[in-house]
C-alpha positions as CSV (number, residue, x, y, z in Angstrom):
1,X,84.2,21.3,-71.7
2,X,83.4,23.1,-68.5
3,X,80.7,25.6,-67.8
4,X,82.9,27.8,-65.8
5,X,84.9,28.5,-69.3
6,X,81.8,29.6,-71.2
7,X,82.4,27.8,-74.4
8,X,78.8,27.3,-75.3
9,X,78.1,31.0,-75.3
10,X,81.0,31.0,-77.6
11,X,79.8,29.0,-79.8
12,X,81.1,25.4,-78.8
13,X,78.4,22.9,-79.5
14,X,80.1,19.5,-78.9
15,X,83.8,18.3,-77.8
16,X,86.0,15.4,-78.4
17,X,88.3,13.9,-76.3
18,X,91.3,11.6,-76.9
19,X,92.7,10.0,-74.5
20,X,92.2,12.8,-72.0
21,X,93.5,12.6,-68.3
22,X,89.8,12.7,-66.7
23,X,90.4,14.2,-63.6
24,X,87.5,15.1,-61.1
25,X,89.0,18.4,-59.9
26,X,89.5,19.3,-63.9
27,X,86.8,17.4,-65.7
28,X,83.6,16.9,-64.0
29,X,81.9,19.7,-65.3
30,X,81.0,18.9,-68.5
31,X,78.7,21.3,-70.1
32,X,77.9,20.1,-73.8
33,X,78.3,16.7,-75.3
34,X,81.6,14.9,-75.1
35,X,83.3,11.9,-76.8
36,X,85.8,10.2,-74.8
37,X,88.0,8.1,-76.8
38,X,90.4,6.6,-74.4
39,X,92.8,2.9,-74.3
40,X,92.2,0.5,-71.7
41,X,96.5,0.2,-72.3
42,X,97.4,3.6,-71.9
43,X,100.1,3.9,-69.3
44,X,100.3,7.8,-69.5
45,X,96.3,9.1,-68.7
46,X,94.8,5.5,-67.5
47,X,91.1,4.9,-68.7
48,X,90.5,3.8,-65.0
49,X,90.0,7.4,-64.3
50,X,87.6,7.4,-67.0
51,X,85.5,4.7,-65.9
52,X,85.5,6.5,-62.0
53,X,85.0,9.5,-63.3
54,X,81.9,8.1,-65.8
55,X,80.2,6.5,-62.9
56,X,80.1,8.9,-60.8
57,X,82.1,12.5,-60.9
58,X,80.4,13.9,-64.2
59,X,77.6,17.0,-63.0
60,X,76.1,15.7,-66.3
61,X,76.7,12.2,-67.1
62,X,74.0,12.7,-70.1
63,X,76.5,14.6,-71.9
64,X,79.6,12.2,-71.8
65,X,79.9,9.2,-73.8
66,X,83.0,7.3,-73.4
67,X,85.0,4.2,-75.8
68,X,87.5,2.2,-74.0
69,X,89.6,0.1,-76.9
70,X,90.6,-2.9,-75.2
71,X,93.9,-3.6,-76.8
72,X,94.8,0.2,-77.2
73,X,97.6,2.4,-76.2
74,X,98.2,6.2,-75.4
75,X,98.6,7.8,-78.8
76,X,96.8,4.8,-80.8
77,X,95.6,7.2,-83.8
78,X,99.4,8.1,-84.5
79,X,100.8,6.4,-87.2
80,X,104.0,7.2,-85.7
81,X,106.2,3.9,-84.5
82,X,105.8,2.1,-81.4
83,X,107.8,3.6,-78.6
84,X,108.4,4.5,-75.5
85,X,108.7,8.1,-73.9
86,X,110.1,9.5,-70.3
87,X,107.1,11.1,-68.3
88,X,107.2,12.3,-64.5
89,X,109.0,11.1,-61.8
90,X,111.5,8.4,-64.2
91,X,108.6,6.8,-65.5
92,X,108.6,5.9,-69.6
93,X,105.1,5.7,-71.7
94,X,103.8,3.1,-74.5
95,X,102.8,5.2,-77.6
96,X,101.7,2.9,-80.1
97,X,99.1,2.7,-83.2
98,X,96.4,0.6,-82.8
99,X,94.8,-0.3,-86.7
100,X,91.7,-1.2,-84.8
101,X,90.9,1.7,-82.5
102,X,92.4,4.4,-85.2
103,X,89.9,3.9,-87.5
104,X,86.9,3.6,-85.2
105,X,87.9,6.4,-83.1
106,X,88.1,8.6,-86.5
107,X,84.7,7.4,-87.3
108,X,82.9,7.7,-84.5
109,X,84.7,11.3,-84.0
110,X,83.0,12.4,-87.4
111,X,79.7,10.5,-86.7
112,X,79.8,12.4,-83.6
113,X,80.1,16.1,-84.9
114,X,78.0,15.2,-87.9
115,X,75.4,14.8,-85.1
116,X,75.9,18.1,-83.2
117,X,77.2,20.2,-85.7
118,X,74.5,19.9,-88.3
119,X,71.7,20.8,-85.8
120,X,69.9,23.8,-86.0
């Protein structure tokens, strides 16, 4: 949701974000509110880079709120099996459904955009 792309002028009023790869170079330039939703499991875009990114990269930290579930993988809204998949370099990532994160994630998601999309 970076300035540089605009998306406010187009329209954009608030973003979501599951488990995005929150990197400085990419992400720190949030311009309108952001929901990260994001498992302290997942092995494929790790929430540590989050949590750096939170304390300290965002040009507007007022914007971003970010939910780290505890017990939750990469892909935990996906009802789809557990399993593994190949990513870079020979490495295989966890993908797995998390009954406690899926359902909180979809709420907070539509408390979220209830918030900013019914404004004015």
């Amino acid at each position: 949701m970076q300035k540089g792309y605009g998306l406010a002028a187009l329209g954009l009023k608030a973003a979501v974000a599951y488990y995005p790869a929150c990197q400085a170079q990419f992400d720190r330039d949030v311009a309108l509110p952001l929901l990260i939703l994001i498992g302290d499991k997942d092995d494929w875009t790790p929430a540590d880079r989050c949590r750096q990114l939170q304390a300290s990269g965002f040009t507007r930290p007022d914007l971003v709120q970010a939910i780290y579930y505890p017990n939750a993988h990469h892909s935990f809204d996906s009802r789809a099996p557990d399993r593994s998949v190949p990513g870079n370099a020979s490495t295989m990532h966890r993908l797995a459904y998390d009954p406690a994160a899926a359902p909180d994630a979809e709420a907070r998601t539509k408390a979220f955009f209830n918030k900013y999309l019914n404004q004015p």
